[in-house]
C-alpha positions as CSV (number, residue, x, y, z in Angstrom):
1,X,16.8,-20.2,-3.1
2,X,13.6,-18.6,-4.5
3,X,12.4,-15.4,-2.9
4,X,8.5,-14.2,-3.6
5,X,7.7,-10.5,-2.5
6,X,4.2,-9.4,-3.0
7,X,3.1,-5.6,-2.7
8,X,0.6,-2.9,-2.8
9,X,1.4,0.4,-4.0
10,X,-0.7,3.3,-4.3
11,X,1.6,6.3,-4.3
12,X,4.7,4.2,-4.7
13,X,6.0,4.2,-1.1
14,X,5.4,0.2,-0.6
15,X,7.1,-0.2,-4.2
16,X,10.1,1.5,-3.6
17,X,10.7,-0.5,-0.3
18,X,9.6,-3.8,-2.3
19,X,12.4,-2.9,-4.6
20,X,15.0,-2.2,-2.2
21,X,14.2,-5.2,-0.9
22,X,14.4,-7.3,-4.1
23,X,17.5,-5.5,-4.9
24,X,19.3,-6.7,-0.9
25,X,18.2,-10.4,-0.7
26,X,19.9,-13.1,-2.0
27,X,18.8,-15.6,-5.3
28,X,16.3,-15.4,-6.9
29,X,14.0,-12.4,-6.4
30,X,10.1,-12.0,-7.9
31,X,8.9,-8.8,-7.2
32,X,5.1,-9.4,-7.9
33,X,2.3,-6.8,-7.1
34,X,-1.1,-8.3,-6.0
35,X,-3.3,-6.6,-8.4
36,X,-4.6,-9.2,-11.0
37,X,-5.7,-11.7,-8.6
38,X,-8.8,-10.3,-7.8
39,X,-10.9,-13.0,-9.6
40,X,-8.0,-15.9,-9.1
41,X,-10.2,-18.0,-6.3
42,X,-6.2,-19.3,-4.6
43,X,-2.5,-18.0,-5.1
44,X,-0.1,-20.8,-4.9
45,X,3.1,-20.2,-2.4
46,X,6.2,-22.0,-3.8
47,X,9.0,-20.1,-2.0
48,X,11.6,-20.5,0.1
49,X,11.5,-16.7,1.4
50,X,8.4,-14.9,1.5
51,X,7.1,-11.2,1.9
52,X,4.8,-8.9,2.0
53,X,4.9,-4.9,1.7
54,X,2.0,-3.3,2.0
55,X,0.8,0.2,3.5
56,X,-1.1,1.1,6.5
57,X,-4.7,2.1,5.9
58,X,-6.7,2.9,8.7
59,X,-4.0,1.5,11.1
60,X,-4.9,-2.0,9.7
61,X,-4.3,-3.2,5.6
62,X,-6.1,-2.6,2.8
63,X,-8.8,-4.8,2.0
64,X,-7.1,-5.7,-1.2
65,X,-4.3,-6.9,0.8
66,X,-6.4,-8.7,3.0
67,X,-8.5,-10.4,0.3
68,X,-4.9,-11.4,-0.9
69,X,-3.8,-13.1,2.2
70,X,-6.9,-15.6,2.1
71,X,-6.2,-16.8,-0.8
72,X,-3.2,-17.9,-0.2
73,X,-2.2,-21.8,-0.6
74,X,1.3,-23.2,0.3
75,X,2.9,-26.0,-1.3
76,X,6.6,-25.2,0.7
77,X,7.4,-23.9,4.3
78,X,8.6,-20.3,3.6
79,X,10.7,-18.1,6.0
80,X,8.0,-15.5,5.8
81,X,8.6,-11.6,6.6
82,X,6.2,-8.3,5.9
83,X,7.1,-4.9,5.8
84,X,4.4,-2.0,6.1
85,X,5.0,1.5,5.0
86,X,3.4,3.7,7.3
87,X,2.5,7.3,8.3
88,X,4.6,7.5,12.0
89,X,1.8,5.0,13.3
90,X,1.5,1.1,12.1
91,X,-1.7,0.5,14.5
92,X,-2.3,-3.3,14.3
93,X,-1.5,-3.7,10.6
94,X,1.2,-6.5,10.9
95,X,-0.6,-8.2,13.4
96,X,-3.5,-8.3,10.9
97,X,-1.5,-10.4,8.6
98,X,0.5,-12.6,11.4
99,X,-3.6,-13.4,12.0
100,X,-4.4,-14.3,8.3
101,X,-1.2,-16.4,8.1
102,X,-2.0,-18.0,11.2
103,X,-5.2,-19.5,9.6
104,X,-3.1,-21.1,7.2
105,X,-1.1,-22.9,9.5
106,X,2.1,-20.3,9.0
107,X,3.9,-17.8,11.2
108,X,4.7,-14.3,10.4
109,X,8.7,-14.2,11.7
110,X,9.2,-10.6,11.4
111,X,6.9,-7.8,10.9
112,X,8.5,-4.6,10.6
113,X,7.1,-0.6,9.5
114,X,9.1,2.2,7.9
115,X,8.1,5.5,8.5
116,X,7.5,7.6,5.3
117,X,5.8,10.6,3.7
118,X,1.9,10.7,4.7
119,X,-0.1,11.0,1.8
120,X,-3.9,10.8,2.7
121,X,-6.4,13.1,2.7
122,X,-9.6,11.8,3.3
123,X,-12.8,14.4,4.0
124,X,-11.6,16.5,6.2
125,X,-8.6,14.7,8.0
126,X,-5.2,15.6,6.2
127,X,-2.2,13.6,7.2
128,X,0.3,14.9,4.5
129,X,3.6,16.3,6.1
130,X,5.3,19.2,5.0
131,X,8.2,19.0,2.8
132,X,11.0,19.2,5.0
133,X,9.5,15.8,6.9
134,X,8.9,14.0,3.7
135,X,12.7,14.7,3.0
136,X,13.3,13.6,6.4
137,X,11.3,10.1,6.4
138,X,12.7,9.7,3.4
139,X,16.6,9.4,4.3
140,X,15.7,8.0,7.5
141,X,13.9,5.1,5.6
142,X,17.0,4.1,3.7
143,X,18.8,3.1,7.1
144,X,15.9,1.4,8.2
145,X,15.5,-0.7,5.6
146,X,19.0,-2.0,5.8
147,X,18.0,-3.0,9.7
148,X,15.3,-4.6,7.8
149,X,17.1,-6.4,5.8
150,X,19.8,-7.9,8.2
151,X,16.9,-9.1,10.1
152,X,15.4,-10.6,7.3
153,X,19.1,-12.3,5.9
154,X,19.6,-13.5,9.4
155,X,16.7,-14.9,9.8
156,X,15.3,-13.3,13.3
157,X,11.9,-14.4,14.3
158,X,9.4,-13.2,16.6
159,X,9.6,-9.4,15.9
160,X,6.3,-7.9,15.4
161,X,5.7,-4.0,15.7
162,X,2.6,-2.2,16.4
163,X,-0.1,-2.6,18.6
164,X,-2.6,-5.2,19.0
165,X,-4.7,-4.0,21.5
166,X,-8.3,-3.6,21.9
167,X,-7.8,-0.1,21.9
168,X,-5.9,-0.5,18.7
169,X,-8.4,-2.7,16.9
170,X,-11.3,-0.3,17.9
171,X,-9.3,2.7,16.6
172,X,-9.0,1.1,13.4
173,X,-12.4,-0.2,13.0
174,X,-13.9,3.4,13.7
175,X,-11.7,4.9,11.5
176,X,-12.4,2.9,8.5
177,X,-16.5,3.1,9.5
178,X,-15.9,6.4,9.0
179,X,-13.7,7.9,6.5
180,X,-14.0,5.1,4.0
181,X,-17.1,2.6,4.4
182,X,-18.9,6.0,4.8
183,X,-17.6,8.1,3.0
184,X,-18.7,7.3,-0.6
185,X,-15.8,8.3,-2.6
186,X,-17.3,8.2,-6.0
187,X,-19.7,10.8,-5.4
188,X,-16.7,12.8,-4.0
189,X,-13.8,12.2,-6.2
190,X,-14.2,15.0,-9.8
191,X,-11.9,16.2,-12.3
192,X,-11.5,20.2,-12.4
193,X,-11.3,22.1,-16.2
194,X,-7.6,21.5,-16.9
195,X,-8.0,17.6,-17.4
196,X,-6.4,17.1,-20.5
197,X,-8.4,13.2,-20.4
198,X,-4.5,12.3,-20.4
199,X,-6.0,8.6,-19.1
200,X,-3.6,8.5,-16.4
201,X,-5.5,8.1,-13.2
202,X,-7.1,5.0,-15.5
203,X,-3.8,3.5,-15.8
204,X,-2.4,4.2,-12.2
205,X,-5.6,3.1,-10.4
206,X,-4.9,-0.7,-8.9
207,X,-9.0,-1.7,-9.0
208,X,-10.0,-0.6,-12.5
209,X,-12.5,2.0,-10.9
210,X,-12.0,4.9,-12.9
211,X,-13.7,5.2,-16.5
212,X,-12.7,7.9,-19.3
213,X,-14.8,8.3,-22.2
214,X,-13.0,10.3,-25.2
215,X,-12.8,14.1,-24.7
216,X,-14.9,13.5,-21.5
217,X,-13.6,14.0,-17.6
218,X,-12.8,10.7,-15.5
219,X,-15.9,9.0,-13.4
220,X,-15.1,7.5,-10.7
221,X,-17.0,3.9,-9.7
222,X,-18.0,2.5,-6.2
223,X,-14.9,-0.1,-6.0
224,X,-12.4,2.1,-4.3
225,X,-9.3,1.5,-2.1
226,X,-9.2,5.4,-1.6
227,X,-5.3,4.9,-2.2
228,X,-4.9,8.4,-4.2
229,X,-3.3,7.1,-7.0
230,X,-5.3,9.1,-8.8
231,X,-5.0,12.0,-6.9
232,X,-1.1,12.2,-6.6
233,X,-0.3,10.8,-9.9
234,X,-2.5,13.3,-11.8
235,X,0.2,15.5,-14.2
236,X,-2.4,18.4,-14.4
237,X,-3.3,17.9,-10.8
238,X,-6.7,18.5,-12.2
239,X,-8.4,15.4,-9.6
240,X,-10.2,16.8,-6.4
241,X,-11.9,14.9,-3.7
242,X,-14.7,17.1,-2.4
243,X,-13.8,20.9,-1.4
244,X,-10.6,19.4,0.8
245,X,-7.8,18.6,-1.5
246,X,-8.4,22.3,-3.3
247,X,-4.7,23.5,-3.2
248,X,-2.9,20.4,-1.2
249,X,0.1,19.0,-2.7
250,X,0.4,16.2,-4.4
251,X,2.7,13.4,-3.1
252,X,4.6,10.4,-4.6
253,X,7.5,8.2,-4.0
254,X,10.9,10.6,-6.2
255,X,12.4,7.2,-7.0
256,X,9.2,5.6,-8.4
257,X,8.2,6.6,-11.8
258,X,4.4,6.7,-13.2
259,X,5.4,3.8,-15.7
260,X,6.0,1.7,-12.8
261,X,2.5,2.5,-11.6
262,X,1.3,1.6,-14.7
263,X,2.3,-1.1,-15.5
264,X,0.9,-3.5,-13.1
């Protein structure tokens, strides 16, 4: 049995599910992000298990993800599952992707969230959690993901969490009109004096967006996910969006390391 599982990772929380997941299920596993096929114009399917693992942005998917999910083209019938990672409120995210499958003919069996460590900060709107949550989520996520994975291994079907509302699809469409289709990041995003142009935002960024020229502070382009990479995977936490993330902390996944990041 061959078992694909795509992700999206910004600050690792999707990755280290992804992995968990890859480690639990039977076969053979491929554990593939979904960066580098930006310019491919379809993505072959060829599994017998499929999934996907993204996180929630803007109670919906990133637009990466969602760019993804159109190009997909099956040559098998997969089992198909999808797990999102998600600040306490999955909004219509899963129900998003049960849609884009459904254009290709497929069903979404499961859809399922885990709860973790909120890392954004966009403008003014701050939905990090102190530390004793983050610890919190985190345990609690390892006992969900084992109910996730039962589901998946027993094949359930028909499980879909969130909401898909019209109050739920409003919500996220006026969210992401205004803290990121607004919002400009590039003018927004700056590196403070104690850069050490260690490149690392370059390397952690999924779209490529962030140039470095030697001796010279990052510059941040127009293409942007606003996933933070940047911003939480800076060693020097020298990177600053606007007056609001003066003095925040900086979040990622403890079981994820910065290679990882890199090296997708």
């Amino acid at each position: 049995m061959k078992t694909v599982i795509y992700n999206f990772s910004g600050t690792g929380n999707s990755l280290a599910v992804a992995k968990g997941l890859a480690k639990a299920l039977e076969g053979v596993v491929e554990l593939l992000p979904i960066i580098g096929f930006e310019e491919e114009q379809c993505v072959e399917i060829d599994a017998d298990l499929l999934g996907f693992v993204f996180p929630v942005y803007f109670l919906s998917i990133p637009d990466i993800a969602r760019a993804f999910l159109k190009k997909l083209v099956f040559k098998s019938e997969p089992y198909i599952f999808a797990v999102v990672t998600c600040n306490a409120q999955p909004g219509h995210s899963l129900y998003s992707i049960k849609r884009l499958l459904k254009l290709k003919g497929k069903s979404l069996a499961v859809g399922l969230a885990i709860d973790m460590p909120g890392n954004a900060i966009v403008g003014k709107v701050d939905m990090t959690n102190p530390p004793e949550t983050q610890k919190d989520r985190l345990i609690k996520a390892k006992t969900r993901l084992s109910k996730i994975i039962k589901a998946i291994t027993e094949r359930r079907s028909g499980i879909i969490e969130g909401s898909n509302s019209l109050k739920a699809n409003v919500q996220s469409i006026l969210m992401k009109a205004l803290l990121k289709n607004l919002y400009r990041p590039a003018k927004r995003f700056y590196a403070e004096s104690n850069c050490n142009h260690c490149g690392i935002c370059i390397k952690v960024c999924p779209l490529k967006n962030i140039n470095l020229d030697p001796g010279e502070r990052p510059i941040w382009g127009s293409h942007c996910e606003i996933c933070l990479a940047c911003f939480h995977w800076c060693p020097q936490q020298a990177i600053n969006i606007e007056k609001y993330t003066i003095g925040k902390k900086r979040f990622h996944h403890p079981e994820i390391t910065i290679e990882e990041m890199m090296v997708r």
